[in-house]
C-alpha positions in Angstrom: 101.1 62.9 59.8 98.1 62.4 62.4 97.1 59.2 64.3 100.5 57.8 64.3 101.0 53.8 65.8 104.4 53.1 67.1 104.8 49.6 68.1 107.9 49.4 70.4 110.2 47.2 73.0 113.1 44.9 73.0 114.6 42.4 70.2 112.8 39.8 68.9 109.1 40.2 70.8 107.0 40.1 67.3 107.3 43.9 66.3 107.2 43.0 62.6 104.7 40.4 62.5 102.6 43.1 64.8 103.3 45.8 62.0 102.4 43.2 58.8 99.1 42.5 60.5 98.3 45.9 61.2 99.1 47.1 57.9 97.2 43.9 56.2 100.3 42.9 54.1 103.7 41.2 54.7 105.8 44.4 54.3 108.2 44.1 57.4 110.8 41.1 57.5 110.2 38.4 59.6 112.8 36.2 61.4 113.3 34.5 64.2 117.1 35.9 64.9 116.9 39.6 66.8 117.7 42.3 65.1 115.7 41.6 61.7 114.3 45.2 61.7 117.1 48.5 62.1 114.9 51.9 60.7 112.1 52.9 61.2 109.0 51.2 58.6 106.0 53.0 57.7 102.9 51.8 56.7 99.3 52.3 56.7 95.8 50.5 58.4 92.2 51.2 58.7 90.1 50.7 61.8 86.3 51.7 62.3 86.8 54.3 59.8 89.6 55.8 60.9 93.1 56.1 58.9 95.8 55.6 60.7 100.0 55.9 60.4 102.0 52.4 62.1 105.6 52.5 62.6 107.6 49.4 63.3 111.0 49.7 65.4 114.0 47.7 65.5 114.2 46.0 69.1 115.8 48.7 71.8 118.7 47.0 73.5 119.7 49.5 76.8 123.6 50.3 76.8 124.4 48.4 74.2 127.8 49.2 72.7 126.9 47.1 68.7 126.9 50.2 66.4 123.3 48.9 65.0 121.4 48.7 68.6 123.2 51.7 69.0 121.3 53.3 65.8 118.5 51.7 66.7 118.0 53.2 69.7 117.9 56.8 67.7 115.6 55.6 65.4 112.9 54.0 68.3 112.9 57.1 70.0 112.5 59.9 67.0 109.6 57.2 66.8 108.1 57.4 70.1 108.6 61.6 69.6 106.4 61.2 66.5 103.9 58.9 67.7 100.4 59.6 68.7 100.0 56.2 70.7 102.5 53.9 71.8 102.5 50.1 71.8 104.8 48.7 73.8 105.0 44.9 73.3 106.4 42.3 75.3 106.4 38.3 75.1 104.1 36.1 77.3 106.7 33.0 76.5 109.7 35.0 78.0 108.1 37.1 81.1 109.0 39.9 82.3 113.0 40.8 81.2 115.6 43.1 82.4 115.6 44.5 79.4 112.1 45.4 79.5 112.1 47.0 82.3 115.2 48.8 81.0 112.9 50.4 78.1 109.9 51.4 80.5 112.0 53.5 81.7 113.2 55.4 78.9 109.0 55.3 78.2 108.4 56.6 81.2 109.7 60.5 79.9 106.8 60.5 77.6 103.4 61.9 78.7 101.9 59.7 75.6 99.3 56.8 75.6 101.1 53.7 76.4 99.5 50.5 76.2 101.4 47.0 76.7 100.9 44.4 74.7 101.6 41.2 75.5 102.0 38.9 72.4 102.1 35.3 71.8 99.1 34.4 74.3 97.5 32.3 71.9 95.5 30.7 74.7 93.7 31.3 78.0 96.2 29.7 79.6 98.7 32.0 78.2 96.3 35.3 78.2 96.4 34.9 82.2 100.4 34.9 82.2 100.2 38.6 81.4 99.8 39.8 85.6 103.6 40.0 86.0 104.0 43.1 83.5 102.0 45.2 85.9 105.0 45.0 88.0 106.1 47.6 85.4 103.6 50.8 86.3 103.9 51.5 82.6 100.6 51.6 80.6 97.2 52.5 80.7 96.1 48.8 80.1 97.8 45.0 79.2 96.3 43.6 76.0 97.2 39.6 75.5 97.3 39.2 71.8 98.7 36.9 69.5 100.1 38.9 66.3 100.8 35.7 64.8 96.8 35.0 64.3 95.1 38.1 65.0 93.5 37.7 68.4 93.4 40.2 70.6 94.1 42.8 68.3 90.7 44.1 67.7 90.4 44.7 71.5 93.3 46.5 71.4 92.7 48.6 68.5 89.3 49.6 69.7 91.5 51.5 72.4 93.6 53.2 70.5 91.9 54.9 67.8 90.3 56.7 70.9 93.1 58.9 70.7 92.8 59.6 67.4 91.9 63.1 66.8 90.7 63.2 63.1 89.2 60.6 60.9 91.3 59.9 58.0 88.9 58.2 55.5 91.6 57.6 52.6 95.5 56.6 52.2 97.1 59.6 52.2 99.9 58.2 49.9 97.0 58.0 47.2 98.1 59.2 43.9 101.7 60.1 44.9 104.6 59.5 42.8 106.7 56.5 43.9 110.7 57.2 43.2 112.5 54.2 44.3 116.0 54.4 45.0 117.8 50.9 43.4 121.8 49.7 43.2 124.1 47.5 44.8 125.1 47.4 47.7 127.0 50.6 49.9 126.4 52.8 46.6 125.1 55.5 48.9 121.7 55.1 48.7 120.3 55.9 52.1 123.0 58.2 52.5 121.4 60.3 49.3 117.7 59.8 51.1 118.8 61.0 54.3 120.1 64.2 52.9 117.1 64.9 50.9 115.0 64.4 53.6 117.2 66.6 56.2 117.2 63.9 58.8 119.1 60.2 60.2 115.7 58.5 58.5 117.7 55.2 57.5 120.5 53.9 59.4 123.8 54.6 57.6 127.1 52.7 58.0 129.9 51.2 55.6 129.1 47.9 56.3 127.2 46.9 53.1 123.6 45.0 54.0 123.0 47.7 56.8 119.6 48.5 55.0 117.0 45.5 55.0 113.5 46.6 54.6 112.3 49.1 51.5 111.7 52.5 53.8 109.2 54.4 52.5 109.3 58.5 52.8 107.4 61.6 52.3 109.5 64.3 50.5 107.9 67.7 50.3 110.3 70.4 49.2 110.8 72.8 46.3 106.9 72.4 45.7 107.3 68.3 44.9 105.3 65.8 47.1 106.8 62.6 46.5 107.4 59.2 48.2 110.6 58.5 48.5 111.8 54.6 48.6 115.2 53.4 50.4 115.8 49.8 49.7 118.3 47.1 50.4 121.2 46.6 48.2 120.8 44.0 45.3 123.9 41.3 44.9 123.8 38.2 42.0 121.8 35.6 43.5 124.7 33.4 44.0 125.8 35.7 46.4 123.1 35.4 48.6 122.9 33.0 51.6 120.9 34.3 54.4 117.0 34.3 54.4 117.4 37.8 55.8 119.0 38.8 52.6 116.7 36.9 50.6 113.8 38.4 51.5 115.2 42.4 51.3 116.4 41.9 47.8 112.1 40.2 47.5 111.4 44.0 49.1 113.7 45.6 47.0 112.0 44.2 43.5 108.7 44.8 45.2 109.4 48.1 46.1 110.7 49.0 42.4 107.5 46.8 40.7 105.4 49.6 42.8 107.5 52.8 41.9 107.1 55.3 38.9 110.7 55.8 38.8 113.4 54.4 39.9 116.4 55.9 40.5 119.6 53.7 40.0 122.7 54.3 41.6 125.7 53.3 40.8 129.5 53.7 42.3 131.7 56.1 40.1 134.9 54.6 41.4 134.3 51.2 39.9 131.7 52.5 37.3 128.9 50.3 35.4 129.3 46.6 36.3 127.3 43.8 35.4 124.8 43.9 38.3 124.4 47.6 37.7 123.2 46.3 34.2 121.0 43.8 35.7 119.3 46.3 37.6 118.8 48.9 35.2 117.7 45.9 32.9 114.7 44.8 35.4 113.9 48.4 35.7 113.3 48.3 32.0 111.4 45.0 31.6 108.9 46.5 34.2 108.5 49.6 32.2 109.6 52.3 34.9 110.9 55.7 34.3 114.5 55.4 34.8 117.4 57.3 35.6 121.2 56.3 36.6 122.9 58.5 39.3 126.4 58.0 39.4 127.5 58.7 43.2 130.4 59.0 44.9 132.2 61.6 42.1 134.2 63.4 44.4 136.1 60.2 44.8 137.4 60.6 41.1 141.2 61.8 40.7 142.8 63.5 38.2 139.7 64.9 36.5 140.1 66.7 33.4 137.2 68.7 31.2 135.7 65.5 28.9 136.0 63.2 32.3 132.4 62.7 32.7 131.7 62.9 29.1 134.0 60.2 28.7 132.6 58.0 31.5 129.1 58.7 30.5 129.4 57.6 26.8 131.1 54.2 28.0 128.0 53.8 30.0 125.9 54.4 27.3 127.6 51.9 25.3 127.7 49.1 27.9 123.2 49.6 28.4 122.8 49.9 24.5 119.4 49.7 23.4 118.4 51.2 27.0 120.2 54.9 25.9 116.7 56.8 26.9 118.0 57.5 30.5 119.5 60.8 31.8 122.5 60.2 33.5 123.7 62.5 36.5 127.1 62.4 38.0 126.5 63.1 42.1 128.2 63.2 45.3 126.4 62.8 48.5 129.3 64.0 50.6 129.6 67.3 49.3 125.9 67.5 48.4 126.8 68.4 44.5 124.3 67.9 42.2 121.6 65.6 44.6 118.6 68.0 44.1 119.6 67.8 40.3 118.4 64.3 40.9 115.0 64.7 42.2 114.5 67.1 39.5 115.5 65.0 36.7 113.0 62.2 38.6 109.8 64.8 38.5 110.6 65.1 35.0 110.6 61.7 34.1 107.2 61.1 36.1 105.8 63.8 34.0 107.1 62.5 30.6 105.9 58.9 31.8 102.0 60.1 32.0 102.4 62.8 29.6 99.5 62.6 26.8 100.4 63.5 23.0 97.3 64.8 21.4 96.4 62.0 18.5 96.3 65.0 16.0 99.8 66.9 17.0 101.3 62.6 17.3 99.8 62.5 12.7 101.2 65.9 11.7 104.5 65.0 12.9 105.3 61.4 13.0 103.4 60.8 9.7 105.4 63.4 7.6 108.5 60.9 9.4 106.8 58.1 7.9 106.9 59.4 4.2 110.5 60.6 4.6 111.2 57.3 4.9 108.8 54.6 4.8 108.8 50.7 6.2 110.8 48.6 3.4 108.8 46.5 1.0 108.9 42.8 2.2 108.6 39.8 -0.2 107.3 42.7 -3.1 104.5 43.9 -0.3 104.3 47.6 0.2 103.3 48.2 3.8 101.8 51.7 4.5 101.3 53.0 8.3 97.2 54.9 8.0 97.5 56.6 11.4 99.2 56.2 14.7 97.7 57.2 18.3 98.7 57.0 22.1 97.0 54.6 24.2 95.3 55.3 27.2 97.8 53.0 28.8 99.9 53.3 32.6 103.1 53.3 30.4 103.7 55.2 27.1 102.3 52.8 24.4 101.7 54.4 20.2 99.5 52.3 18.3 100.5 51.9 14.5 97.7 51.3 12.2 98.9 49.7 8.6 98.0 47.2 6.2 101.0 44.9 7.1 101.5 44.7 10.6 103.3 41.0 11.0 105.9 42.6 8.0 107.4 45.4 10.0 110.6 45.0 11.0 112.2 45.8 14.6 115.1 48.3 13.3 112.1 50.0 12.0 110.1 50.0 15.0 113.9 51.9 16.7 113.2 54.3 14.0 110.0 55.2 15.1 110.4 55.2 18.5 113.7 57.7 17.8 111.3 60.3 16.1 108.9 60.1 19.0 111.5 60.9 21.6 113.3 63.4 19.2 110.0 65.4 18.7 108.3 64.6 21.9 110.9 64.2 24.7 110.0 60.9 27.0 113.8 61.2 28.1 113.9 58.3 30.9 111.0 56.5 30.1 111.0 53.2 28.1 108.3 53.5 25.0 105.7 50.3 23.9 104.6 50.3 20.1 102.3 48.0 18.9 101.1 47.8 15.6 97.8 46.5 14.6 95.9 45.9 11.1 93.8 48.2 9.8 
């Protein structure tokens, strides 16, 4: 990635709300308690022409022995490696902190463009506060800004795209299939990202929640180019209480209402529950390509030959209809069967935009028709003319017949069993309309 933004500095100085307006969107969580944001958050903005990559930071706490600031100190400074300019930002209301001062030194090792920005100076008054952080000799330049309303920010980013070495006219995420990674909470799943990625991308811990924000990364292995999403663990709605929460499991949905695929993991040891079901469900009431990933297998005792087949038909059971999804049993620990995963997620992307030629979809699924035909209704003979794929986002066969409002849904389950059976579609949910002709 070129032209890379990080926006850096201590707890609770407006990172986030910096990042959402850079970006143009509310993607980052916003709260007032520290410690809102943990990984690192990518996202993308436009200035004068030029493309650019932002990263938002958790707030860098010096020292600190809290196993999250202690991750998040890894994670601020693989960010300050990858950036291209840094913004170090730091609050008019507060002045000048130890803590601050703390993290200038730590910027100080970098030979990169550093510019401090000073938010919350909503007004003159507050704009002329900003002389103390000289005392830092950090920076090429102080920028008062308030990231709450936008000033100041156009000043700012005037400067920065100086540095920019190429003009990126277009998101380079454009056209790239989105796999979001879904399930409850401590299934694994940043623990399955990290390892396909090769690197500590997400912060990974056993406390469940540790994930807040949906992380979105760039896979490029084995010939795939892929986004790859990490998001926050989904619980029943009774069970959440904090507005922290509350708004990751909002990400979480977003994130999957955005995705191609989603990739559903559950935990082998205490198999498909009802949340599991939930999931899977709202994955199949947007219309995504699915598939279940059953993690943590190596945890399994006493394993004998039909184990999996076993386990696999009792999940198949509990989804009934949804029985279109592949189902992979995984372990992230010892790494068995995770690329199997990605694989199995290509393939659904390329069953989910496939195309069936309108002449190949009559041969076949008409000769199905007059093997066995719609039952006769109230003495009324229905008979299905032609049938033809939409040019839809989402697999969708249009049924022309006489009787449209007479056929019946186990007959519709027929027909959408012969096109899977002769056309594949394994993991992607199927429309069929039908419509008078």
């Amino acid at each position: 990635m070129a032209n890379i933004v990080a926006i850096v500095g201590r707890p609770n100085v407006g990172k986030s709300t910096l990042f959402n307006r850079l970006v143009g969107e509310r993607k980052a969580i916003m709260d007032n308690v520290s410690g809102v944001t943990r990984d690192r958050h990518y996202g993308y903005g436009e200035w004068c022409g030029k493309f650019y990559t932002v990263i938002d930071t958790g707030g860098y706490v010096h020292g600190s022995e809290d196993i999250f600031e202690g991750e998040i100190r890894k994670q601020v400074e693989l960010a300050i490696k990858e950036a291209t300019v840094i913004l170090f930002m730091v609050d008019v209301d507060a002045g000048l902190t130890g803590l601050d001062e703390e993290f200038a030194d730590v910027l100080r090792r970098t030979d990169k463009p550093i510019y401090i920005v000073a938010n919350k100076a909503d007004t003159n008054l507050r704009a002329n506060l900003t002389g103390e952080f000289y005392a830092m000799g950090l920076g090429e330049e102080i920028f008062p800004i308030s990231a709450a309303n936008g000033s100041g920010t156009g000043d700012l980013l005037d400067e920065v795209v100086k540095h920019f070495e190429t003009e990126d006219l277009e998101d380079p995420d454009e056209g790239v299939p989105r796999i979001a990674v879904l399930g409850r909470p401590n299934v694994g799943k940043s623990s399955f990202v990290n390892l396909l990625l090769g690197e500590e991308r997400n912060i990974v811990t056993d406390i469940a929640g540790t994930t807040r924000d949906a992380i979105h990364s760039r896979y490029n292995a084995f010939g795939n180019d892929l986004i790859i999403i990490d998001t926050a663990g989904l619980r029943r709605k009774s069970k959440v209480h904090e507005d922290i929460e509350f708004y990751s499991v909002l990400r979480s949905i977003r994130a999957m209402e955005e995705s191609d695929v989603c990739i559903v993991m559950i935990d082998a040891t205490r198999g498909l529950e009802a949340q599991d079901v939930n999931i899977i469900g709202l994955a199949d009431k947007n219309r995504k390509g699915t598939i279940i990933l059953v993690n943590k297998w190596d945890l399994i005792e006493n394993k004998e030959t039909n184990t999996m087949k076993q386990l696999e038909d009792q999940i198949r059971e509990k989804l009934a209809p949804m029985t279109y999804m592949p189902i992979i049993f995984t372990s992230v620990l010892t790494k068995q069967r995770v690329h199997k995963a990605i694989e199995a997620a290509v393939q659904v992307y390329k069953n989910k935009t496939q195309k069936i030629p309108t002449s190949k979809l009559n041969d076949v699924i008409l000769k199905e028709i007059e093997t066995y035909p719609p039952p006769a209704i109230k003495g009324k003979f229905i008979k299905i003319k032609y049938v033809t794929q939409l040019p839809t986002h989402n697999p969708t066969f249009a049924f022309f017949c006489n009787l449209p409002q007479y056929i019946r849904e186990s007959y519709t389950r027929y027909l959408e069993n012969k096109i899977r059976q002769h056309f594949g579609f394994e993991g992607v949910p199927i429309n069929i309309v039908f419509r008078k002709k």
